[in-house]
C-alpha positions as CSV (number, residue, x, y, z in Angstrom):
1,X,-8.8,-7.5,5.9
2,X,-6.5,-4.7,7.5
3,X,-4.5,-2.0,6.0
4,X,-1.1,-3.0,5.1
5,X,0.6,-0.7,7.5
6,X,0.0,-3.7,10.0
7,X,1.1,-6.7,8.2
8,X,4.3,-8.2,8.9
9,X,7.5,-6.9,7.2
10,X,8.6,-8.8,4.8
11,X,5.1,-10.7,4.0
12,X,3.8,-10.6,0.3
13,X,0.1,-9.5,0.5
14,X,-2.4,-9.6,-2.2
15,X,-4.6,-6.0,-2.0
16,X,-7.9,-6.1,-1.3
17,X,-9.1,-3.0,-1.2
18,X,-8.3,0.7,-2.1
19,X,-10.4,3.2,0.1
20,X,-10.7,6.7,-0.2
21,X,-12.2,9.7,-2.0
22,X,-12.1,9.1,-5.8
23,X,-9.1,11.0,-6.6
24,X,-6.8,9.5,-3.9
25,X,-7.9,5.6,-5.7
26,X,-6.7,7.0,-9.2
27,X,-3.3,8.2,-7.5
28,X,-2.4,5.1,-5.8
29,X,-3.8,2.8,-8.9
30,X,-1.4,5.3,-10.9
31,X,1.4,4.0,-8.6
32,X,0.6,0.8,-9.1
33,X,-1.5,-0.5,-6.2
34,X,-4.8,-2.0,-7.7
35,X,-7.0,-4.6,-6.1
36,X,-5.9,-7.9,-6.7
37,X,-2.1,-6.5,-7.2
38,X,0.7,-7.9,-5.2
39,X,2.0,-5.5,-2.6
40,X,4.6,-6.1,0.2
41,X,5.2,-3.6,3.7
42,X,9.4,-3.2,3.0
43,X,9.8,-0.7,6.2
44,X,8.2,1.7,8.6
45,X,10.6,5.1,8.3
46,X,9.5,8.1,10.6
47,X,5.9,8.9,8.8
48,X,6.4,6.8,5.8
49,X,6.0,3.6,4.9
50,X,8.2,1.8,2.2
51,X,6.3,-0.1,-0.3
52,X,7.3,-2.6,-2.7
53,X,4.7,-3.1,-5.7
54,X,5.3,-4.1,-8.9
55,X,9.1,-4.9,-8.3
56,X,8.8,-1.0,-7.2
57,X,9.6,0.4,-3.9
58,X,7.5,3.1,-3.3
59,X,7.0,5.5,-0.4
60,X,3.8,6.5,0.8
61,X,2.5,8.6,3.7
62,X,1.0,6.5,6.7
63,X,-2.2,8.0,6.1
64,X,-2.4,7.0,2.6
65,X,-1.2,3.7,3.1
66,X,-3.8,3.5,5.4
67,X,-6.0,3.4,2.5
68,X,-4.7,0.4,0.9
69,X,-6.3,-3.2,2.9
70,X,-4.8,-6.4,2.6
């Protein structure tokens, strides 16, 4: 398990786990990343990190995707 950050580019990953406080887990399950849920690194720009989940691309702060493991 590792956080998605560092997983290839390109690579479909299934999510492991969400860490973090309590309200940080609801956000990101609001945006769609729930354990079990498909999630795929799309690119790295400056501090954020391009998401695709759900057939969503979604950007998220390094230090929040952090929290999501793959």
């Amino acid at each position: 398990m590792m956080p998605i950050l560092l997983s290839t580019i390109g690579e479909e990953n299934i999510i492991r786990k969400i860490g973090g406080s309590p309200e940080i887990k609801q956000h990101l399950a609001d945006l769609g990343f729930v354990v079990g849920g498909d999630a795929t690194l799309v690119s790295l720009v400056g501090e954020n990190a391009i998401i695709k989940v759900k057939e969503t691309r979604v950007a998220l702060s390094k230090e929040l995707a952090q929290k999501v493991m793959v």
